[in-house]
C-alpha positions as CSV (number, residue, x, y, z in Angstrom):
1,X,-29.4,10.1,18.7
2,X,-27.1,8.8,16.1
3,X,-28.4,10.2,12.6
4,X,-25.0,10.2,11.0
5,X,-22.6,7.4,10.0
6,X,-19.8,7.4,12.5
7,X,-18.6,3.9,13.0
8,X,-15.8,3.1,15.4
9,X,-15.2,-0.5,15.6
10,X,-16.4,-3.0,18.5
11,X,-15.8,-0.9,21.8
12,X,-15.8,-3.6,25.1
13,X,-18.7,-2.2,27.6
14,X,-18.8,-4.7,29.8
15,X,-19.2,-8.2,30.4
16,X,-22.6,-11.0,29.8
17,X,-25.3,-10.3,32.6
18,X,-23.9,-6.7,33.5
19,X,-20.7,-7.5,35.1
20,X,-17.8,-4.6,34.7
21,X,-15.3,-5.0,32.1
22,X,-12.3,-4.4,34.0
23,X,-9.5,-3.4,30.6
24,X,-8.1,-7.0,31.0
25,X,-6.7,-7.9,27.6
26,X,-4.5,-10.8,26.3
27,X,-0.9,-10.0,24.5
28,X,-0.9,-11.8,21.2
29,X,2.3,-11.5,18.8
30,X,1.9,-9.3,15.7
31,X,4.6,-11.0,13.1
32,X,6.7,-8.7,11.8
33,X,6.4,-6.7,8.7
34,X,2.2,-8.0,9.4
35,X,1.2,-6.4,5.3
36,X,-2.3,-5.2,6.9
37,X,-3.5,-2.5,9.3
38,X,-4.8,-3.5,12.3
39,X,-7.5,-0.6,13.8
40,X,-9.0,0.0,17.1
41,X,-12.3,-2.1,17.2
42,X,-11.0,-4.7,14.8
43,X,-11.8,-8.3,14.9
44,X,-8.6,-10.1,14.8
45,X,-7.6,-14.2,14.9
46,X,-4.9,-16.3,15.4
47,X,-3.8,-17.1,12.6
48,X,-1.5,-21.0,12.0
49,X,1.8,-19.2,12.6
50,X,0.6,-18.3,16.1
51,X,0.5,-14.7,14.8
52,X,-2.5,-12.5,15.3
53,X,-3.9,-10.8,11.6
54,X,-6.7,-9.1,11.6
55,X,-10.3,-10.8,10.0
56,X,-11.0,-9.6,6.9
57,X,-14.4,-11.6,6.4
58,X,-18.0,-10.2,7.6
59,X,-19.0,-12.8,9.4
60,X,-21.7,-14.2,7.5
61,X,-22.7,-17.5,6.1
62,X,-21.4,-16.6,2.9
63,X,-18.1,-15.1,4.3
64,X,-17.5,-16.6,8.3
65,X,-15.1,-15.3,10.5
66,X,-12.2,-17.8,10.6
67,X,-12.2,-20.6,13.4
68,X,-9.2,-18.9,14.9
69,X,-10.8,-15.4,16.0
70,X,-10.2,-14.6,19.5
71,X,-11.5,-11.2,20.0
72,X,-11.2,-7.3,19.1
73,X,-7.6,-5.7,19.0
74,X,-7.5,-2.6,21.3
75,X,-3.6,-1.4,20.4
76,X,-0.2,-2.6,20.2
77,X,3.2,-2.0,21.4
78,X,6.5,-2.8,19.2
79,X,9.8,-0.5,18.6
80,X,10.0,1.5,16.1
81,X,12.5,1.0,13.6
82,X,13.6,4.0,13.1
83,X,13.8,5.5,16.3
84,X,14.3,2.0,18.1
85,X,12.2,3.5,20.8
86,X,9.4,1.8,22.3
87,X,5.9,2.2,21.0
88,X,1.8,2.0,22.2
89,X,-0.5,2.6,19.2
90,X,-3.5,2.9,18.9
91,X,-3.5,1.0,15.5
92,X,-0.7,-1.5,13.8
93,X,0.7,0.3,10.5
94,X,1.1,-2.1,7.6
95,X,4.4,-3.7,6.9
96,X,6.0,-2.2,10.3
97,X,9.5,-4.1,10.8
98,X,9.3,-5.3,14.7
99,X,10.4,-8.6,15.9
100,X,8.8,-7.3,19.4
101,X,5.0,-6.9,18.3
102,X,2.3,-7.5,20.6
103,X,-0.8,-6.9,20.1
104,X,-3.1,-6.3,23.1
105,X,-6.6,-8.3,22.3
106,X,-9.9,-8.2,24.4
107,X,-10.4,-11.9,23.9
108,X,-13.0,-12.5,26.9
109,X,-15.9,-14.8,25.1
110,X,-18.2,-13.4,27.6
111,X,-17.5,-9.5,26.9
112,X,-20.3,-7.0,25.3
113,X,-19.6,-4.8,22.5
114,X,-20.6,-1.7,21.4
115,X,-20.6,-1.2,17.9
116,X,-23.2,1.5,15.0
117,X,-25.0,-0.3,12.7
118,X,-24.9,1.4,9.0
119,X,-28.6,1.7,9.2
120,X,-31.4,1.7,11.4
121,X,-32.5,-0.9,13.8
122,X,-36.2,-1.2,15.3
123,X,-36.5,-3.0,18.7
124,X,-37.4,-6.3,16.6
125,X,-33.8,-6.6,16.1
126,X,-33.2,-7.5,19.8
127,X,-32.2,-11.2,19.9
128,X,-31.1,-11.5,16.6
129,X,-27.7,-12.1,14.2
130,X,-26.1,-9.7,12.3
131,X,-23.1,-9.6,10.3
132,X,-19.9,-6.4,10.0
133,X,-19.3,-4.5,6.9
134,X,-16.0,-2.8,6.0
135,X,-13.9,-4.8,8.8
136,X,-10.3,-3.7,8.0
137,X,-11.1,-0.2,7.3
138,X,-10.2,2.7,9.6
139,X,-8.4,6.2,10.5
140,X,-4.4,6.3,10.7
141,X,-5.3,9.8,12.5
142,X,-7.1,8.2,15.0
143,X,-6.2,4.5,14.9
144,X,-9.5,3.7,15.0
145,X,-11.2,1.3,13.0
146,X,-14.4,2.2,10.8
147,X,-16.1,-1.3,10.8
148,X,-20.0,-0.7,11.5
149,X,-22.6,-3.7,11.9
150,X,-24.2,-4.4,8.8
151,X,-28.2,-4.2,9.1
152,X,-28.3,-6.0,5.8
153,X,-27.0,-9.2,7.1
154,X,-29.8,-9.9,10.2
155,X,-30.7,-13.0,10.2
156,X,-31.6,-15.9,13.0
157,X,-28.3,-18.3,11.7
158,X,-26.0,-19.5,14.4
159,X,-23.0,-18.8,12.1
160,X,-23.6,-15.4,11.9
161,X,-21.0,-13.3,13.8
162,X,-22.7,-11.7,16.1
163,X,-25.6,-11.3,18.3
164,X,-28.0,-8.0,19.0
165,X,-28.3,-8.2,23.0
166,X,-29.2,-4.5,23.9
167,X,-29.6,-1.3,22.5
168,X,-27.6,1.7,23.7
169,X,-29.1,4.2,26.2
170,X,-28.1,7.6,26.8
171,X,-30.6,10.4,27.4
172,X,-32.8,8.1,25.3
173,X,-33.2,4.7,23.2
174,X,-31.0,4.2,20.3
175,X,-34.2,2.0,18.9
176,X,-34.9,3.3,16.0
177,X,-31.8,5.7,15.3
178,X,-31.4,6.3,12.0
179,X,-27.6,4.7,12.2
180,X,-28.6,2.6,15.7
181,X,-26.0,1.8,18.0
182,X,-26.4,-1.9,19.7
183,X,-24.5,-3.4,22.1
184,X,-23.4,-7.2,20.7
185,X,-21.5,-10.6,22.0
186,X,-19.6,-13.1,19.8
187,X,-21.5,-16.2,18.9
188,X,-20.4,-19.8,19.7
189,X,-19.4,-20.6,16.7
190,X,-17.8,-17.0,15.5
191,X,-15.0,-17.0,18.3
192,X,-12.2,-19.8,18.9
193,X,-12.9,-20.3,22.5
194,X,-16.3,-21.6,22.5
195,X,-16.3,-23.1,18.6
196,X,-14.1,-25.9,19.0
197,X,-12.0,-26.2,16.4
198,X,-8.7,-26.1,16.0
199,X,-6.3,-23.6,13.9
């Protein structure tokens, strides 16, 4: 039972109609000296450069995720430029100098997300939108990012970011918790493979 905020980002489960995600992600360049962090669980887009940045909107009517977002960022490799050795993170530091930058991005339109809303969710929530609050914000300890789903955005609108498909079952129903956790997909019009629009 979650009672406490603990938000970790978007975490792949698996895929639309219970299929197993299988860890398949897409490399997507990270240009160098990228001014923002990018956590663990962040939504990130691809951006006119051809660069991936991470999506600092909520994904709302009032504040839409751009029409190049392509998924969640899971980690990145690049070499350092101080010790010129080769790197996996769990999180891209702000403003690191690295001409080799990848990030690695879960960018499956059909893959199912597990993310904590910031408040509680009743099983009428099932089916319907809802938005993300604090979407850059995270842990450099853990590289994880923070973002949580925001119960104060639900709403039936197709350009709302996301939409509620499940609740999360452990020993018992998450319905209800008083921080519930939901399991969520991208909607058409939130992510760049199904929205049709260009860059």
């Amino acid at each position: 039972m979650a009672t406490t905020a603990a938000p970790y980002g978007l975490k792949p489960v698996n895929l639309i109609g219970g299929q197993p995600y299988a860890g398949s992600t897409r490399q997507l360049k990270i240009a160098s000296g990228y001014a923002s962090n990018i956590y663990n669980g962040s939504v990130v887009s691809i951006v006119a450069a051809g660069t991936v940045e991470v999506v600092d909107e909520v994904g709302t009517n009032a504040s839409p995720f751009p029409a190049g977002t392509v998924g969640v960022f899971v980690g990145c490799t690049y070499t350092d430029p101080s010790t010129k050795q080769k790197l996996f993170s769990q999180y891209w530091p702000s403003g690191t100098v690295a001409s080799d930058a990848m990030a690695y991005v879960v960018d499956d339109y059909d893959c199912v997300f597990q993310i904590q809303g910031d408040d509680t969710l009743a099983q009428s929530a099932l089916g319907i939108n809802i938005g993300v609050v604090n979407p850059t914000a995270g842990s450099a300890v853990t590289g994880n990012s923070t973002m949580a789903a925001d119960v104060g955005t639900i709403d039936v609108t197709d350009t709302i970011a996301f939409k509620i498909i499940d609740f999360v079952n452990s020993t018992t129903s998450s319905v209800g918790d008083a921080k519930t956790d939901v399991l969520v997909k991208f909607n058409p019009k939130s992510h760049a493979y199904s929205n049709g629009t260009g860059i």
